[in-house]
Structure formats: C-alpha cells, structure tokens
LUMLUMDREN-32508 format. One record per residue: residue in three letters; x, y, z of N, C-alpha, C, CB in turn. Coordinates in steps of 0.02 Angstrom, whole numbers, plus 50000, padded with zeros to 5 digits. Glycine has a CB too. Layout:
REM residues N
ALAXYZXYZXYZXYZ/...
//
This chain:
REM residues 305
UNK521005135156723520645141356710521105146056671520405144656777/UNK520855149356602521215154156559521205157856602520995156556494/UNK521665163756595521635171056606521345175456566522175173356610/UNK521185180456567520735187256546520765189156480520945193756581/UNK520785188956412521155192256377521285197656383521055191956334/UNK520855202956424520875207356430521385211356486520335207456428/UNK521765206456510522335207556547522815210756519522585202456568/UNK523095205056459523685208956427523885214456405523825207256392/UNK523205217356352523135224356346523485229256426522225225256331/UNK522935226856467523065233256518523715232156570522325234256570/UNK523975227856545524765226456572525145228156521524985218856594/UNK525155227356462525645231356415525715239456418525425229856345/UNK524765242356420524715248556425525265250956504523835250156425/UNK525135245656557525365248556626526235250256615525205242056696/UNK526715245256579527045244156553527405251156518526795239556526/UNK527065252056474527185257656407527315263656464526335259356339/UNK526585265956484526735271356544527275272456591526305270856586/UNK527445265156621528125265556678528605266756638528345258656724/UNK528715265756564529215265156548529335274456498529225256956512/UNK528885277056504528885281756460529025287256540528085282156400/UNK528665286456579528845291456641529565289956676528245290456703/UNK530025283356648530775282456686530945287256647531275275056685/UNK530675286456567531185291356511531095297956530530995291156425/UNK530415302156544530435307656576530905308656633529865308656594/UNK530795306456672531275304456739531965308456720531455294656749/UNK532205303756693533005303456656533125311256625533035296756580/UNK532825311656571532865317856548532865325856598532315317256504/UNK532285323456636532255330556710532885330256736531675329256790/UNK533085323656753533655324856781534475327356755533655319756805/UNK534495324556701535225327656661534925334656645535525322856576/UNK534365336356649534085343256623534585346656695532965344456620/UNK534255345256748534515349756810535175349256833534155348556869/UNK535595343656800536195342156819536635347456756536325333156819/UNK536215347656686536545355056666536365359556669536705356456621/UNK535885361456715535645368156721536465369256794534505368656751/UNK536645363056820536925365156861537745367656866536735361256893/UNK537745362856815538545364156776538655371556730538665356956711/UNK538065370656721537895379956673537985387856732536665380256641/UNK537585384656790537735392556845538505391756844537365392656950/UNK538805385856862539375384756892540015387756830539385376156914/UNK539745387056780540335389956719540245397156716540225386956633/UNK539745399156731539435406756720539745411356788538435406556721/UNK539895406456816540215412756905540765416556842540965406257016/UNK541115415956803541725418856783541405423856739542285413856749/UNK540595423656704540345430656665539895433656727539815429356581/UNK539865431356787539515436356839540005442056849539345432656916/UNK540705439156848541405445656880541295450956818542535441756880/UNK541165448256771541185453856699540585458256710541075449656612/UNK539895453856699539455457656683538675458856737539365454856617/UNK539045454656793538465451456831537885445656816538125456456843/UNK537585444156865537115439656850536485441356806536925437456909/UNK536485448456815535915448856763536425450856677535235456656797/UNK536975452156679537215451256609537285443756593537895454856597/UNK537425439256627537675431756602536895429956583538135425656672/UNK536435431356621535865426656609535505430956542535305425656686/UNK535455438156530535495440356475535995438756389535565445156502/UNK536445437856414536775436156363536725427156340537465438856380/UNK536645422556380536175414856384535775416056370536015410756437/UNK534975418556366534535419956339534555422056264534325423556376/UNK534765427656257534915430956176535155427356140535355436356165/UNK535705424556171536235418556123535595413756126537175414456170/UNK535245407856162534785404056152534235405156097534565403656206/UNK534095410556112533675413556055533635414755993533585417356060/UNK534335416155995534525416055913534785410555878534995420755898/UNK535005405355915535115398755895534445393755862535395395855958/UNK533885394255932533465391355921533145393555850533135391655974/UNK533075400355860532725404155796533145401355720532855414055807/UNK533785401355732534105399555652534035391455649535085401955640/UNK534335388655696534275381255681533595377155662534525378255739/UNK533075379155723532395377155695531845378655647532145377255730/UNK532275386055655531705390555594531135387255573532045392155520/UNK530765392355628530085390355659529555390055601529835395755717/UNK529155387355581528505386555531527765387455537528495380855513/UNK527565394455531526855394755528526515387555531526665398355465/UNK526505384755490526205379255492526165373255529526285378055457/UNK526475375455586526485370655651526175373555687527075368755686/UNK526015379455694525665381355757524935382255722526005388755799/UNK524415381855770523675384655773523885392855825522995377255825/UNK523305394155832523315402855846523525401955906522585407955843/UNK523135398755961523175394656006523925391656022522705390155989/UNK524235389355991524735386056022525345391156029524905379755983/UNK525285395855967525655400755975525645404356006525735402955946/UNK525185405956043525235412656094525365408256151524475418356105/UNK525185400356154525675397856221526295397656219525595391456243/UNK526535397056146527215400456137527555404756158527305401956099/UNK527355409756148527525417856159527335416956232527035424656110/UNK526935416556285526805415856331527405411656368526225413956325/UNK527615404556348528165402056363528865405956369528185397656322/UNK528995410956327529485414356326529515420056372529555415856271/UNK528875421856370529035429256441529045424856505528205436856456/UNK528775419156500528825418256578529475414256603528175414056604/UNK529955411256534530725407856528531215415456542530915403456429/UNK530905419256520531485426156534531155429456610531465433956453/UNK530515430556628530555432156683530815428056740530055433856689/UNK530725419756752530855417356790531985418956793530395410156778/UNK532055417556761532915420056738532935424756747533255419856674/UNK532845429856748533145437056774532715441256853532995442956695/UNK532355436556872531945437756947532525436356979531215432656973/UNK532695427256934533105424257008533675428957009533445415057007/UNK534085430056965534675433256956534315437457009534965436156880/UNK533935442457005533765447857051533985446657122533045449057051/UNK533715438657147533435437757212534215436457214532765431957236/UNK534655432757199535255430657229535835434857235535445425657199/UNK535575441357227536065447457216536005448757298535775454857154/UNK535305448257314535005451757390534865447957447534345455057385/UNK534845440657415534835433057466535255428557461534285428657458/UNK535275424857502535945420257523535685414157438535865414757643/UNK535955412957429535695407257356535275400957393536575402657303/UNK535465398357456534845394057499534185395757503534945393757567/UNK534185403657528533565406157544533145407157489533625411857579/UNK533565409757423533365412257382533055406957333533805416257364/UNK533385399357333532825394457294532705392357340532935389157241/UNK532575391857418532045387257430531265390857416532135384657509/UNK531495397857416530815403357414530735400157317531095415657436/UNK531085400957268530955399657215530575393057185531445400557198/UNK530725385257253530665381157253529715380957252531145379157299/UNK529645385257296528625386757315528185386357242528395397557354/UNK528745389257165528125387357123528295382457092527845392057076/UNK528575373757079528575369757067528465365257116528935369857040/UNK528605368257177528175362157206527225364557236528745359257287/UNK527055370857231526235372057216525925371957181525985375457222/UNK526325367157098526205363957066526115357357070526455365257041/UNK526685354757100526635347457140526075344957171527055347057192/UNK525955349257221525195349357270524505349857233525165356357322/UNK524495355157178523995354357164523775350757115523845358357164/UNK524335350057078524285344957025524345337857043524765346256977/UNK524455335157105524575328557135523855324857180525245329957187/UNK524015318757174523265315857223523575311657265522585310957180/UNK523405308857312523505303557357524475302557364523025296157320/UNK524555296957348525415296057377525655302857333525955286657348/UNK525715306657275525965311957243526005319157293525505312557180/UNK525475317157316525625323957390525925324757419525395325257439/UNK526035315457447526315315457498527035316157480526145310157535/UNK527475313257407527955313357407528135323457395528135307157358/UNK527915324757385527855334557363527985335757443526805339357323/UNK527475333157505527795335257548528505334257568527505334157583/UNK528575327357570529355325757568529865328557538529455320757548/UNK529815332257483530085335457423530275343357471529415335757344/UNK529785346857482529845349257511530305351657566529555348257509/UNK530235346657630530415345557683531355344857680529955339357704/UNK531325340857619532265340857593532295346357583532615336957523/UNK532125351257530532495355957510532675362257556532215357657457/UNK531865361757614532245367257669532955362757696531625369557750/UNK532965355757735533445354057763534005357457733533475347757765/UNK534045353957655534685355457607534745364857611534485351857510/UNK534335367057602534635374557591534745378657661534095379257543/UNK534425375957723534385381257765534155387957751534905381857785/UNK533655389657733533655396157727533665400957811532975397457680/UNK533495397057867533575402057909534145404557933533305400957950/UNK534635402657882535295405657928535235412557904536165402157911/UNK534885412557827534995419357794534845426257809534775419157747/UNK534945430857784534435437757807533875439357754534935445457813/UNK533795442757785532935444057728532975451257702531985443857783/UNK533015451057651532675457857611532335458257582532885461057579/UNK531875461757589531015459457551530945462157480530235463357598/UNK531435465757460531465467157372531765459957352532095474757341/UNK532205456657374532465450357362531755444657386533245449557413/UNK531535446457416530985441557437530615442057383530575442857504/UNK530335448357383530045448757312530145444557229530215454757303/UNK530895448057239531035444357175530915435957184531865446057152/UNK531035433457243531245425157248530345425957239531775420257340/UNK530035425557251529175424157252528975426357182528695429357315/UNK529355431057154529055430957096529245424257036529235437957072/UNK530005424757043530095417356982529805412757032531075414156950/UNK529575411957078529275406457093528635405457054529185406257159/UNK528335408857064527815410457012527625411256956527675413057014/UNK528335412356909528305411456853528655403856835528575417456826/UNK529145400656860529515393656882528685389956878530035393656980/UNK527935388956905527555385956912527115386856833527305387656977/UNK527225395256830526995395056743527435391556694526975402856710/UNK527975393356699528285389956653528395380956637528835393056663/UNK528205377356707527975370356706527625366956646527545369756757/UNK526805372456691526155373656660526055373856588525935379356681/UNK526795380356557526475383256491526865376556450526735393056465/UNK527565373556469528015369556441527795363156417528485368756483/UNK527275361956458526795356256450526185356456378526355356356525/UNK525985363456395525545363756351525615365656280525205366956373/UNK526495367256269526845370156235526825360856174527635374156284/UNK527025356556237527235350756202526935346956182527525347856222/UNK526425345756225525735342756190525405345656112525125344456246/UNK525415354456095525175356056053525575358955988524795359156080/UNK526205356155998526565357655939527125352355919526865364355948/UNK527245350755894527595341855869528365345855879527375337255754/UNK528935340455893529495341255913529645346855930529855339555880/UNK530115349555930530225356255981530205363155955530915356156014/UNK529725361655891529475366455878529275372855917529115364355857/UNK529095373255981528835377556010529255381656030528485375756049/UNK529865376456054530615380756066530685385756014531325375756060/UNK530685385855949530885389655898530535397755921530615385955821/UNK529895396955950529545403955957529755406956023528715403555955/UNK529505402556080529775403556139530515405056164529615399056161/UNK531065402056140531705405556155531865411156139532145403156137/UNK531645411856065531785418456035531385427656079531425416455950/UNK530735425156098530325429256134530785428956194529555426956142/UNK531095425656233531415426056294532085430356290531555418956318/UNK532395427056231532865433356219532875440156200533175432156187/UNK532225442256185532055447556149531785450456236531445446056070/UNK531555450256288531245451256342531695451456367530805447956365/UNK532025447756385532705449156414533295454156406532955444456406/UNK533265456256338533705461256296533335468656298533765458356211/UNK532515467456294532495476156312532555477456412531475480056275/UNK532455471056446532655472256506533215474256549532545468856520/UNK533795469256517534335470256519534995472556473534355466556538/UNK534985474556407535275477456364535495484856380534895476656313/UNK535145488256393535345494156411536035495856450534845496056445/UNK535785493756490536335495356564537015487556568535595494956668/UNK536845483656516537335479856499537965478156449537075476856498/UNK537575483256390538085484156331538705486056345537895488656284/UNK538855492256382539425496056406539785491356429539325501156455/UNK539575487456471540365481456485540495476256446540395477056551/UNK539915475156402540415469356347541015467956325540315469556295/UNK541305463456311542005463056294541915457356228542545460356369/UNK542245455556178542185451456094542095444656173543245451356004/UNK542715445056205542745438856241541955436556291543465440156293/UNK541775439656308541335439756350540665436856308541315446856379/UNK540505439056272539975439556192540235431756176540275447356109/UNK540765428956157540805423056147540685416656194541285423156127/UNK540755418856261540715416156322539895412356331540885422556377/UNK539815420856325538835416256322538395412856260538185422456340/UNK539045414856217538675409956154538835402656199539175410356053/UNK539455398556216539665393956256539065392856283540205395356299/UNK538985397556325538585392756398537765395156385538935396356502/UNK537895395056328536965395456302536795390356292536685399056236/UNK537245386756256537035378256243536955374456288537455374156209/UNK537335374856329537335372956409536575373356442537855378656453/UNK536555380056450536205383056474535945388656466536325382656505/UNK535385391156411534735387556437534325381356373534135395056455/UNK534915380956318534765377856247534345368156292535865377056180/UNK535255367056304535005359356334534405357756375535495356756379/UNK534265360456437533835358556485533115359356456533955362356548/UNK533125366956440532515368856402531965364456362532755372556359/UNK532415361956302532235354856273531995347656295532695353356249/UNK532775348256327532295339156397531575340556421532795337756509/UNK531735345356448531005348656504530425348356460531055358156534/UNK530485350356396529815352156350529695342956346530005357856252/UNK530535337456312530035333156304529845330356375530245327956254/UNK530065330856429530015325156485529355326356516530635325356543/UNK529125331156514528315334456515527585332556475528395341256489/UNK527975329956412527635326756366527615318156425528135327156275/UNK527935316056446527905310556479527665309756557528485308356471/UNK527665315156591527695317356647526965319956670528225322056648/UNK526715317356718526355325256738526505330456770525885325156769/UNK526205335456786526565340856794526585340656882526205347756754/UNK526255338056910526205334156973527135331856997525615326156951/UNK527105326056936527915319656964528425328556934528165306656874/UNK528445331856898528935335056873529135339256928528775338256814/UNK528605341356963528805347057000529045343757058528255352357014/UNK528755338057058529265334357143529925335057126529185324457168/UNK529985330157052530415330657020531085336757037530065330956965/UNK530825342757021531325348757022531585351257095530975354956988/UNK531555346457154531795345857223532485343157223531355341457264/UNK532575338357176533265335257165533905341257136533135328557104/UNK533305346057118534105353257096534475352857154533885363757088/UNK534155353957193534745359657265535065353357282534275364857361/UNK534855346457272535335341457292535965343257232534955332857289/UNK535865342857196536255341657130536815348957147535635342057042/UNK536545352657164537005359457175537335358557229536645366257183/UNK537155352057292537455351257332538095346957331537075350157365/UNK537865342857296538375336757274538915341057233537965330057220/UNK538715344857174539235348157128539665352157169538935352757070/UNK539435355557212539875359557259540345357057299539545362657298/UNK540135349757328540655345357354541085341457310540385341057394/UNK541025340457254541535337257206541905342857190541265333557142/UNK541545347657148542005354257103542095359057163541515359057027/UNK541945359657228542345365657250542415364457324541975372857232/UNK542145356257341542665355557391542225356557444543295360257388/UNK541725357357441541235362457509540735356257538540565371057467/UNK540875354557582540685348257622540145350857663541285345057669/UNK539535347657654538875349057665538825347757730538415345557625/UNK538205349557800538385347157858537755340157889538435354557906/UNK537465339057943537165333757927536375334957909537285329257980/UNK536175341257915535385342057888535455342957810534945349357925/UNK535905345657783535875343457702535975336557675536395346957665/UNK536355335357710536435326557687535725322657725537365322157729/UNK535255322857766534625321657758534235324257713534395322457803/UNK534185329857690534035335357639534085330057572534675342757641/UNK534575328457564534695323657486534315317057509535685321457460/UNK534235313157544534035307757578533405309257557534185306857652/UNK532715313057585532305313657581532245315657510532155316357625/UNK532445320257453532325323357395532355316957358532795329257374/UNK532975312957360532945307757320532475302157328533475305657320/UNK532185301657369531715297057407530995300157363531745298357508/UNK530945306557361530305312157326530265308757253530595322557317/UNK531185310357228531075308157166530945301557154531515309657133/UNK531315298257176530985288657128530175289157163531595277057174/UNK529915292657197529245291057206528825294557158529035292457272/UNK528945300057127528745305257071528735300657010529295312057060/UNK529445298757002529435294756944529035287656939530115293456931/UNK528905283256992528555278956986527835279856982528715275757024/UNK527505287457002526795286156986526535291656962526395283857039/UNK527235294856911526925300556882526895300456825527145305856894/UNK526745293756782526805295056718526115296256685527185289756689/UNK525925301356638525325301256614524885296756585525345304456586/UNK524285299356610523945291856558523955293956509523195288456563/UNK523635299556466523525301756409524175304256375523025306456415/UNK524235302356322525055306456291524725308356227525935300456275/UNK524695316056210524565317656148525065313556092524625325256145/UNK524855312956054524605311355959525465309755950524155320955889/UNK525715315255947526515317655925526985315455951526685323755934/UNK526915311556027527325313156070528065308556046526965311756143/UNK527975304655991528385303355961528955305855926528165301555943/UNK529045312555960529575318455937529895316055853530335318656007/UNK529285319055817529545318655752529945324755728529005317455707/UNK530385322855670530925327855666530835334255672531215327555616/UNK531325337655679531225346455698531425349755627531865350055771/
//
C-alpha cells in the first residue's frame, strides 16, 4: 500500500514551522541574555545619572543610530503601518522609563515579577490548550525566582511596575504587527527614533545638568547593547513566533538575570529560585515547540534594510 501524496506536503509544511519557531526561539533568547548584560554595564551610568538618565541616554543614542543607519523610506510604510510605528515607539520608551521608575521604589524581584503580568496576559490570552498551561508554569517560576514577598510595597512603585507591564504586553502586540507589515527592520527606523524623542522630552530636562563628554559616550556604548540588539531579534523572532510562545518565552529573563548574577557577581541563588529556573526553562522548550505560527507574512524573509 502507497502512502498519501498528500502527506509529504503537510510534513514538510510541519517541518518548515518547527524549524522557523527554534529560529525565533534562539533569537528571544540572546535578545534577553543582552538585554541582560546591557542593565548589568549600565549600574556604572545609574551612579552618574540614574536609572532614568542611563535608560534616556540608550534610547536617544538608539534612535539616532537607527534613524541614520536605516534611513527610513516613505515608501515602505502604508498609513497604517506607520502609525504602528510611531505607536511602537511610545510604548518602547514608556515601558523603559516606568520600569526605571518602579526599581527606584521596589526591590528589582518585586518590581519584574509585577512587570512580568503584561507578557505573560499576553501568553494567556493569546495561548490555547498546552500554551496555557505552559504560561502557567512560566509564571509560577518567575514568582519562585524573584520572591517578591520579601519586598515592601509602595504603590507609586506599584504603579509604575503595572504600568510597563502594560505597555511590555503592547509592545509584544505592536512589535508583531510592526513586522508582519513592513519588510526588514524597517519599522525600527521610525519606532526607535519616536522612543528617543519621548524619552528626551521626559527625561532631558532634569538630566542635562549632570552630563559629562564621558558619560554621553557611555550610552552611545550600551545603546547597541541595549536597546539597538534585542529590539531587532524581538521584531524578527515575532515574525516567527506567536505572540502566545513569545511571552512564555520572556519568563526565561529573571532566570537569565539569575544565572548572570551568579557568574558576574558571585550571588548564589537559594533553593526556590533554582526551582524558579527549573520550571521557566521547562515554560520555554514548551513555548518553543508549539508556538510557531502557521501563517508567516509575505516578507518574512528579512530582505535587505
């Protein structure tokens, strides 16, 4: 007895998909492993300028990079894609200068597991059947890993942590729709620049006065770092991803901040964080195995920028 012809097709297609959601996979992850190496270089422009100058001056510097290097083209965007553009950018500078807010007034545990609520109420709602379940799991690590109840509560800090949470779930949302409707990272070109520009009448004021030539060069540095690198992965790994596996996906940060902290500074985790990573990583290879999209817009072939 032959087999189907109609097999091969839908095993190549099954194929193409697993293999396009490992590549998403991959990319989320070196995305968060330099988002993590990026806070960690930046403790030395918090003593200068604080957290809301370092993440201001990463932004601006991002912005103006993206803007010269890609030099963005009317002719890539529809009306439509551009204002998800611009939209992408207020909600890349609000989520960055909330958190800065919240970790001024919360322990940094408390303060992303509260931040953690809008990528993974993305997870939930964007997820069906086993995708839930791993979001719960996802979950369940990152309180272990952070503890937030050791912390204290201040509800202007609460505030702030609930708000980039909320914009952290837009910015998923808009990053996705950013990538689907504009070919290579085109979209970056509009969106960074708007983030630095939002960020600069927010924080410019009350930040200029402590600048130093040295300081100004610092965050050109750790712009590329952070927010140039991750930014990019994220736009394409979204293109591969649903927004479902991504947000389980973004549970593996606080591992990654956990691990970096025990290599680079020595700080030995106790045994509910090390279940904490157990379970997150367990979230992720389950995200990645059944989150790859069926549908992949037209482009997703990241043609040149």
């Amino acid at each position: 007895m032959t087999a189907s012809p109609n097999l091969a097709p839908a095993t190549d297609s099954s194929a193409t998909a697993r293999s396009s959601a490992r590549t998403g996979a991959s990319m989320a992850v070196v995305s968060m492993l330099t988002v993590q190496l990026g806070i960690a270089v930046a403790v030395g422009l918090f003593d200068e300028v604080g957290p809301l100058g370092a993440a201001w001056l990463r932004l601006a510097w991002a912005g103006l990079l993206m803007l010269v290097v890609l030099r963005p083209r009317p002719s890539m965007f529809t009306r439509s894609s551009f204002a998800a553009s611009v939209a992408l950018g207020v909600v890349t500078a609000a989520v960055t200068l909330l958190f800065m807010g919240a970790i001024e007034r919360l322990p940094m545990g408390t303060a992303s597991a509260l931040e953690f609520l809008g990528p993974l109420g993305v997870a939930v709602v964007r997820s069906h059947g086993r995708g839930r379940g791993f979001a719960g799991l996802a979950a369940v690590g990152v309180l272990l890993l952070t503890e937030p109840w050791h912390g204290s509560t201040d509800p202007v800090g609460v505030g702030y942590a609930l708000g980039a949470a909320a914009c952290w779930a837009a910015y998923i949302l808009l990053t996705q729709r950013v990538g689907d409707q504009v070919s290579g990272v085109q979209g970056l070109a509009v969106s960074m620049p708007v983030a630095g520009l939002v960020s600069t009448l927010v924080a410019a004021p009350t930040v200029v006065p402590m600048l130093t030539w040295e300081v100004v060069l610092a965050g050109l540095g750790l712009a590329i770092l952070l927010p140039v690198i991750p930014f990019t992965l994220e736009l394409l790994a979204l293109r591969r991803l649903t927004t479902g596996a991504f947000g389980t996906l973004m549970a593996l940060e606080p591992a990654f901040a956990l691990l970096i902290g025990l290599v680079v500074l020595g700080q030995v985790p106790g045994l509910l964080p090390v279940l904490g990573i157990v379970c997150v990583v367990a979230a992720g290879v389950g995200a990645e195995r059944t989150g790859a999209r069926q549908r992949t817009p037209a482009d997703v072939a990241e043609p040149g920028v």
